[in-house]
C-alpha positions as a Markdown table, in Angstrom:
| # | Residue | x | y | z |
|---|---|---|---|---|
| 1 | Unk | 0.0 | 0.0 | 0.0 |
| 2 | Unk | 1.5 | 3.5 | -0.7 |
| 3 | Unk | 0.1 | 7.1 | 0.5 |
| 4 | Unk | -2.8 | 8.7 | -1.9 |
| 5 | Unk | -2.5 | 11.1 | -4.5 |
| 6 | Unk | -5.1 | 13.2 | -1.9 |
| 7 | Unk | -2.2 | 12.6 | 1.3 |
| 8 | Unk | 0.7 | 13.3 | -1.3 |
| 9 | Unk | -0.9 | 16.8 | -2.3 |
| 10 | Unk | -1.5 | 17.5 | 1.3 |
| 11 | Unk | 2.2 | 16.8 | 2.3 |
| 12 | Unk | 3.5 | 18.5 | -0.7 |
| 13 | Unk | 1.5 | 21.5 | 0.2 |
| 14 | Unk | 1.9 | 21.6 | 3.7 |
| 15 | Unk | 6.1 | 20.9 | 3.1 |
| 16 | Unk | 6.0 | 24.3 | 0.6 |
| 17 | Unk | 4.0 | 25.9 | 3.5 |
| 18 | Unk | 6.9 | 25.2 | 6.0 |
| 19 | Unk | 9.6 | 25.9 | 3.8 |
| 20 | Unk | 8.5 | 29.4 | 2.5 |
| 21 | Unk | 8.4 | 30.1 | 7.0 |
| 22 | Unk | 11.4 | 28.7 | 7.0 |
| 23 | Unk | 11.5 | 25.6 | 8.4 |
| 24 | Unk | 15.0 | 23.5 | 8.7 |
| 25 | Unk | 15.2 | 19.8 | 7.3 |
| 26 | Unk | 11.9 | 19.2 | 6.3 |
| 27 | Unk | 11.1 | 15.8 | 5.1 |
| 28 | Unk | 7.9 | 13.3 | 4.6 |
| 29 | Unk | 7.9 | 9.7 | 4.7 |
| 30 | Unk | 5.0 | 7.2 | 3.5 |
| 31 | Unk | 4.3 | 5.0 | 6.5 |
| 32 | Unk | 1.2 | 3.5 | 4.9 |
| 33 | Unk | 2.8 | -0.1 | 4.7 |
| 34 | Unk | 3.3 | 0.5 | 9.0 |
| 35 | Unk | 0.5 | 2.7 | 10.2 |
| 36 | Unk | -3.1 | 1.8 | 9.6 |
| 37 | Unk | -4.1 | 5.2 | 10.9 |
| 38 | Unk | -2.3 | 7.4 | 8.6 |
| 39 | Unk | -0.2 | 7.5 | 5.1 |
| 40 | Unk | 2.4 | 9.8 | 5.4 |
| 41 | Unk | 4.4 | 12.3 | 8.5 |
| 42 | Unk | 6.4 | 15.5 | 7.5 |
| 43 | Unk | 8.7 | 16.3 | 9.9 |
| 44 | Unk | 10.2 | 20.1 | 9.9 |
| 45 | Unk | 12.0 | 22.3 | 13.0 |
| 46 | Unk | 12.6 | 25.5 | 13.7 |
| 47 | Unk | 15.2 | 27.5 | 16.2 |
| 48 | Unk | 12.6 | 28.9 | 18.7 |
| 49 | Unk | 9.3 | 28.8 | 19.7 |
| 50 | Unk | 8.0 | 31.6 | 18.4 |
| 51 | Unk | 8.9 | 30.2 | 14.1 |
| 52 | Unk | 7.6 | 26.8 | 15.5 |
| 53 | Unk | 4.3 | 28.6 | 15.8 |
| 54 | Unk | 4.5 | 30.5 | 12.9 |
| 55 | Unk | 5.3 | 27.5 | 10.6 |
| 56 | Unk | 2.1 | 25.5 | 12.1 |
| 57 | Unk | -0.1 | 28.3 | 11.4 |
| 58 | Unk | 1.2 | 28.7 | 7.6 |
| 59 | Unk | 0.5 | 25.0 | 7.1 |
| 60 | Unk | -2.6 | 25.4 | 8.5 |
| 61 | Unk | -4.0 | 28.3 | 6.6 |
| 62 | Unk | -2.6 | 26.6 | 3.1 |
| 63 | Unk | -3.9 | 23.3 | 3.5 |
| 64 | Unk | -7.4 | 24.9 | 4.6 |
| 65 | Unk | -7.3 | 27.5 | 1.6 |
| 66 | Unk | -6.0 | 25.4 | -1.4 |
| 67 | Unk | -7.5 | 21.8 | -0.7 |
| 68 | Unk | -10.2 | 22.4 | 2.0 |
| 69 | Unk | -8.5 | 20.6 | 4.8 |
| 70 | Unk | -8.5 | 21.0 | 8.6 |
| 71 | Unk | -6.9 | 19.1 | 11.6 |
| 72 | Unk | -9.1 | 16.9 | 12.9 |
| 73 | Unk | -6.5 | 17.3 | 16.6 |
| 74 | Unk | -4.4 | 20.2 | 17.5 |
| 75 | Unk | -1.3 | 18.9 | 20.0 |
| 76 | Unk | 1.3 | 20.8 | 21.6 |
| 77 | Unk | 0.1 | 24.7 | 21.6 |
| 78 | Unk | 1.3 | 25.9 | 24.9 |
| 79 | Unk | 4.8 | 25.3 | 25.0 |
| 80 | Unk | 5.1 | 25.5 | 21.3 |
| 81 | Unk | 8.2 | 23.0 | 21.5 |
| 82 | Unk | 6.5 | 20.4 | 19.7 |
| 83 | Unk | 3.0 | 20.6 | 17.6 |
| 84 | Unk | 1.5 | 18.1 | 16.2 |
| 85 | Unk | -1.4 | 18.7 | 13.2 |
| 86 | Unk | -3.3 | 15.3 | 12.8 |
| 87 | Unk | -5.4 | 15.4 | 9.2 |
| 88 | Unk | -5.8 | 11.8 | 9.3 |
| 89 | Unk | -4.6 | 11.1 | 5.7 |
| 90 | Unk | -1.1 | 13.0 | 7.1 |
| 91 | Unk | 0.2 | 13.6 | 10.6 |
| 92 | Unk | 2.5 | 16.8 | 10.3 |
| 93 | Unk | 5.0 | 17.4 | 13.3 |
| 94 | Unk | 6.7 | 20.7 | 13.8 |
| 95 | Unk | 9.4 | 20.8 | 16.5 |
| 96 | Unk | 12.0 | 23.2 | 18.3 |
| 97 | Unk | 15.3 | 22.0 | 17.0 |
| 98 | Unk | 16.0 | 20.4 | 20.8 |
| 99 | Unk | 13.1 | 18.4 | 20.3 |
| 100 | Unk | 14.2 | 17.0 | 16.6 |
| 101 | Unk | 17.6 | 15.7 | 17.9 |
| 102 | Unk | 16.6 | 14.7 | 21.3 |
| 103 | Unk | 13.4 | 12.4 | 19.6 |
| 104 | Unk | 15.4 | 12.0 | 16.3 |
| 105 | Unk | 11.8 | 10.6 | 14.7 |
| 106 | Unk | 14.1 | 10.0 | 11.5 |
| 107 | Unk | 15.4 | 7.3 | 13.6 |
| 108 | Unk | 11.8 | 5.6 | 13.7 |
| 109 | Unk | 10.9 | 5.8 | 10.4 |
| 110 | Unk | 14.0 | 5.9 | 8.5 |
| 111 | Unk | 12.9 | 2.4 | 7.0 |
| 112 | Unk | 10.1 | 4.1 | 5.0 |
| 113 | Unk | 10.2 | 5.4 | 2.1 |
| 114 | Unk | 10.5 | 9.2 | 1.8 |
| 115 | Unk | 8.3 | 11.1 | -0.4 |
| 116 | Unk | 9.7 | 13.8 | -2.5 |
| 117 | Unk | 8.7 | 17.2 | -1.5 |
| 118 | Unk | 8.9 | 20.4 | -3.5 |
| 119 | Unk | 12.2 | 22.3 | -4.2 |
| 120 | Unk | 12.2 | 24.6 | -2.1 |
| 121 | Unk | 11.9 | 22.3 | 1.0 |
| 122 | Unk | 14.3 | 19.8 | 0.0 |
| 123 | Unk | 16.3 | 22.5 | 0.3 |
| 124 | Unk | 15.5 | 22.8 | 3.9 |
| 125 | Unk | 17.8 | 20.0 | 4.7 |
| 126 | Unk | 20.6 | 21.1 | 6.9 |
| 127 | Unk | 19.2 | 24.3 | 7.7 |
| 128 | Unk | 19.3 | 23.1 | 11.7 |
| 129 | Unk | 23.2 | 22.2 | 11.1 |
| 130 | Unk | 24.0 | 25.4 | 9.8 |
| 131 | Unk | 21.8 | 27.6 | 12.2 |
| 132 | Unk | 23.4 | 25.5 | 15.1 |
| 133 | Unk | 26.8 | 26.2 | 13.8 |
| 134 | Unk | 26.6 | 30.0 | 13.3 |
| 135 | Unk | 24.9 | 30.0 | 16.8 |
| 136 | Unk | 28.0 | 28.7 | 18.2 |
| 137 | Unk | 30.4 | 31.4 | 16.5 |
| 138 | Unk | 28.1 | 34.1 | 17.6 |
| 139 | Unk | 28.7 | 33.3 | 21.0 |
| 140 | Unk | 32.2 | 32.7 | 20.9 |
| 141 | Unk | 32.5 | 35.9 | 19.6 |
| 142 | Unk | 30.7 | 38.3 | 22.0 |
| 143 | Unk | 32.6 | 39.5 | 24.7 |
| 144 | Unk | 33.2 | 38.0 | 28.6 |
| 145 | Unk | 31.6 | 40.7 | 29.9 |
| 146 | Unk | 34.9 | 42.3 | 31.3 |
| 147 | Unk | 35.3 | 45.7 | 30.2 |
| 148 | Unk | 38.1 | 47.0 | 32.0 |
């Protein structure tokens, strides 16, 4: 069994939603040969809670403007570290970049076969890497604090 054309337009959609809010390492896998109860996750991050949010709401408002879908379960609002978007046909997971490498999902399903996404959020992939990276020089630049 493979996903549906219906659950591969709503992943591609949704992936092109979280790439133009600029998600990191997006990326969809068909767990219809696993899962009974759905065909396909995407799986996309972002550096802070605030973009985690934003991403969720983009996907949201896309998927209910251009193919008439709504969650049927919201998960994960009030910390905004983790939010899960349940559509039945797709589960779509956003999650604070801590959350993505402590729960490394890619890990569970990395047996599955991955669906291709659009472009622009293949090119996603290693976004957290680089973020994580420039993060680190930041830091070791500023000053101690000692101004003497």
């Amino acid at each position: 069994m493979t996903a549906t054309d219906r659950s591969l337009d709503l992943i591609s959609t949704a992936a092109q939603a979280a790439a133009d809010k600029l998600a990191h390492d997006v990326i969809a896998y068909d767990v219809s040969d696993v899962l009974s109860i759905t065909d396909a996750f995407l799986l996309a991050s972002a550096p802070n809670d605030r973009q985690v949010r934003a991403i969720v709401d983009e996907i949201e408002e896309r998927l209910q403007k251009e193919l008439g879908a709504k969650p049927v379960r919201r998960e994960g609002d009030r910390e905004s570290r983790w939010i899960l978007l349940d559509y039945v046909d797709i589960v779509v997971h956003v999650q604070h970049s801590e959350e993505r490498v402590f729960y490394a999902l890619e890990r569970l399903w990395k047996d599955c076969p991955e669906l291709e996404l659009p472009a622009d959020a293949k090119a996603t992939r290693g976004k957290a890497e680089e973020h994580a990276k420039l993060q680190a020089a930041e830091a070791a630049e500023e000053p101690d604090g000692d101004w003497r």
